[in-house]
C-alpha positions in Angstrom: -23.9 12.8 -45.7 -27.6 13.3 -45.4 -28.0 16.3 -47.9 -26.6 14.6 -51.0 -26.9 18.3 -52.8 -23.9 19.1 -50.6 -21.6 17.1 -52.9 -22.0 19.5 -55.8 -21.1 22.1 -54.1 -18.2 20.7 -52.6 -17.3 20.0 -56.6 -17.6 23.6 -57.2 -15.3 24.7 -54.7 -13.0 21.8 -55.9 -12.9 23.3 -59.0 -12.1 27.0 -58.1 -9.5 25.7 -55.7 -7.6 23.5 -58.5 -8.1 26.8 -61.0 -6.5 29.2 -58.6 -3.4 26.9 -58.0 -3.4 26.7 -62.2 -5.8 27.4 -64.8 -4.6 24.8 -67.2 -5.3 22.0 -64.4 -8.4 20.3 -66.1 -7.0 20.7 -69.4 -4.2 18.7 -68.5 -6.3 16.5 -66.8 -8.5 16.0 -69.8 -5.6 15.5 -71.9 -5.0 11.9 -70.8 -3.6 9.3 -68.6 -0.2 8.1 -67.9 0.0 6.8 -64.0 3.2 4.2 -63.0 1.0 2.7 -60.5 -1.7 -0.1 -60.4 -3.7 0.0 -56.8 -5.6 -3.2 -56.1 -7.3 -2.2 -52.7 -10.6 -2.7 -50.8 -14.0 -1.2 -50.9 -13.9 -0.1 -47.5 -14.9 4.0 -46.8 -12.0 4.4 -44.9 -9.4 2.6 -46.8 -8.6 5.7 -49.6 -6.5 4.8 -52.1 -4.7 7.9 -53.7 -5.1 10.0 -50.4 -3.4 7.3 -48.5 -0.4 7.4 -50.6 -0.6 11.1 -51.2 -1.0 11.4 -55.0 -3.5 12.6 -56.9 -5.5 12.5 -60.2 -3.8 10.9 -63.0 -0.7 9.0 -60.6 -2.8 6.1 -59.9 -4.8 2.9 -61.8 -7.4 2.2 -59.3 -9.5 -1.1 -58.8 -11.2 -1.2 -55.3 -13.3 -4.4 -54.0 -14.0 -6.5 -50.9 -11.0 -7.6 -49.2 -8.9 -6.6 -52.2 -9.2 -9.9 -54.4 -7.4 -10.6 -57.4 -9.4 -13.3 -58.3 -8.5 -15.4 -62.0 -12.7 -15.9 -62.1 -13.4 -12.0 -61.5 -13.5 -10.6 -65.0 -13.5 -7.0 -63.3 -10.0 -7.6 -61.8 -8.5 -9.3 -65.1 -9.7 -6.5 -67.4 -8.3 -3.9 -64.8 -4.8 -5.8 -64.7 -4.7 -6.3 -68.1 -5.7 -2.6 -69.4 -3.0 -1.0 -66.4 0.0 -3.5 -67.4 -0.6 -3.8 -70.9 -2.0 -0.7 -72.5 -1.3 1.9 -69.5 2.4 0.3 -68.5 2.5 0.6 -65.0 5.6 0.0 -63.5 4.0 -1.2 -59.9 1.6 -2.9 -59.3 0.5 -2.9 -55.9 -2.2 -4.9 -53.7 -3.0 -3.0 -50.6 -4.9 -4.7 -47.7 -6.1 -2.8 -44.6 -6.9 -4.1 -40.9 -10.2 -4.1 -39.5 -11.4 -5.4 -43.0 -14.5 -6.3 -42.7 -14.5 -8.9 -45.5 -11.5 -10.9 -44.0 -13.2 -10.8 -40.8 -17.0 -12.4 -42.1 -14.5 -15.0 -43.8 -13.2 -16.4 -40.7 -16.8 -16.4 -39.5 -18.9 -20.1 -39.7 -21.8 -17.9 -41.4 -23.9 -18.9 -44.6 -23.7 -14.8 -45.9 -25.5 -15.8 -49.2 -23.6 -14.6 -52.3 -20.8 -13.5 -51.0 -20.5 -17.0 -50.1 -18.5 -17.6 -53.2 -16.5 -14.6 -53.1 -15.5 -15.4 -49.5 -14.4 -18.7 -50.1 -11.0 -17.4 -51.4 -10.0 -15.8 -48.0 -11.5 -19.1 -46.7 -8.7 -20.8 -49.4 -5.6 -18.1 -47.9 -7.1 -19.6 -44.4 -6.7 -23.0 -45.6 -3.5 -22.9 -47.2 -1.7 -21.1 -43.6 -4.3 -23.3 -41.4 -0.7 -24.3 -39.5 0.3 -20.5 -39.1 -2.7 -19.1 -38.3 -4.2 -21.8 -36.1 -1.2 -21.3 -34.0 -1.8 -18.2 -33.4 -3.5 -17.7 -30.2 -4.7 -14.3 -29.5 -7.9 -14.0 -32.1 -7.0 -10.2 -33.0 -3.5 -11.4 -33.7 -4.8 -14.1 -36.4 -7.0 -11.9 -37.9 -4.5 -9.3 -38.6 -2.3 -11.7 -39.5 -4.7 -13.5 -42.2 -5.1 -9.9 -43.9 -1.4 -9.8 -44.4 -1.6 -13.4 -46.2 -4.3 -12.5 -47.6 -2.4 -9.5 -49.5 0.4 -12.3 -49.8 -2.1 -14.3 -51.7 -3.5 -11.8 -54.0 -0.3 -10.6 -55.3 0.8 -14.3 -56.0 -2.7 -14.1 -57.7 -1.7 -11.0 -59.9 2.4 -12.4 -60.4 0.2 -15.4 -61.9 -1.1 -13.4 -64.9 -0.1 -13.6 -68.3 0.1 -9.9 -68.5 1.8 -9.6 -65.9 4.6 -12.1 -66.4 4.9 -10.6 -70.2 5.7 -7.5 -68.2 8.4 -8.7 -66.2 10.3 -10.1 -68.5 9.8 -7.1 -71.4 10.1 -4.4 -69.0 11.1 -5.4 -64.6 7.4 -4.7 -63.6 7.1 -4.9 -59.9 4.7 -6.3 -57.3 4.2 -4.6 -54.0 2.2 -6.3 -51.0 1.3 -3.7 -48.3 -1.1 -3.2 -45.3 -3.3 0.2 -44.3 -3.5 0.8 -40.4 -6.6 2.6 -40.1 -5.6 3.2 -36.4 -2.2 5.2 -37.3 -2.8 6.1 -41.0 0.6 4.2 -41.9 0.9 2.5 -44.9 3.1 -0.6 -44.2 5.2 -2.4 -47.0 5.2 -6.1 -46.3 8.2 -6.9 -47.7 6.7 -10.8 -49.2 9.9 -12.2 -50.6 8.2 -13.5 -53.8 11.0 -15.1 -55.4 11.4 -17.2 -52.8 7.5 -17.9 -52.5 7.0 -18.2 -56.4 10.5 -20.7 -56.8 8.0 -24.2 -56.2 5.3 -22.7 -58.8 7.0 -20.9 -61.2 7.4 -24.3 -63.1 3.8 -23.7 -64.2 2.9 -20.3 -63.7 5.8 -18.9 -66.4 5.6 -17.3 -70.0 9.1 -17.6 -71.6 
């Protein structure tokens, strides 16, 4: 994209294509909000997040950032789960990872990357708390993959964490999805983390009756 003009044309054809399928469209869309879905994802180009799933504008809560964190100490995140669960009432909320991410990847990398030194440490944590798994692991491509699934794993243990969250649960069934982008195959795979199971050691401390 080297002519950034381009892009306003493209938003002109945009909008004559959505007016000849119906010339209410952007009045609808104007009229307000009302997705079922909250989409934690990451920042990467190629990692879409309503294309990918095949909705469009309106169906989906987006927050997109490196590696897809749902960190307590990232005011962004917090604000987004809170405004999607409590004022929007999502009914999913789901944190989608992708491999080849290149955020995972610098993490598992000895490498003093200045201020994201911080921000990487909590993929350094997920690392830390599956050393055993991951360090048995052998082929290096395998691990890596593997450590963006646990990664996901960990950030939706992150989001299940939440006041807002747990509120939701209990009010209203509120669900938690973990799942992982192939960027090879376009497939969107659902990880199937058994959180009750994960959560049953925790939940002594991280519940709201």
């Amino acid at each position: 994209m080297k002519n950034i003009d381009k892009i306003f044309e493209n938003n002109k054809e945009w909008i004559q294509s959505k007016l000849a399928v119906d010339d209410k469209y952007f009045d609808k869309l104007a009229s307000g909000q009302d997705p079922d879905i909250l989409y934690i994802g990451c920042s990467d180009s190629r990692a879409t997040a309503e294309e990918i799933m095949g909705l469009g504008p309106g169906e989906v809560f987006v927050h997109r950032n490196i590696a897809n964190m749902a960190s307590n100490l990232d005011l962004t995140a917090m604000g987004v789960i809170n405004y999607a669960v409590t004022h929007l009432k999502v009914d999913h909320v789901v944190v989608c990872g992708h491999y080849g991410c290149g955020g995972v990847k610098a993490a598992m990398q000895s490498q003093d990357l200045g201020i994201l030194n911080p921000y990487l440490r909590n993929i350094r944590d997920v690392y830390r708390m599956h050393k055993e798994e991951l360090n048995g692991i052998k082929n290096e491509e395998d691990r890596y993959k593997r450590l963006i699934e646990l990664n996901v794993q960990e950030q939706c243990i992150n989001v299940l964490k939440t006041s807002d969250v747990q509120l939701a649960f209990r009010d209203r069934g509120i669900t938690v999805h973990g799942w992982v982008f192939d960027l090879a195959t376009g497939k969107l795979i659902d990880l199937k983390i058994d959180f009750e199971s994960i959560l049953k050691d925790i939940m002594e401390i991280y519940h709201l009756d």
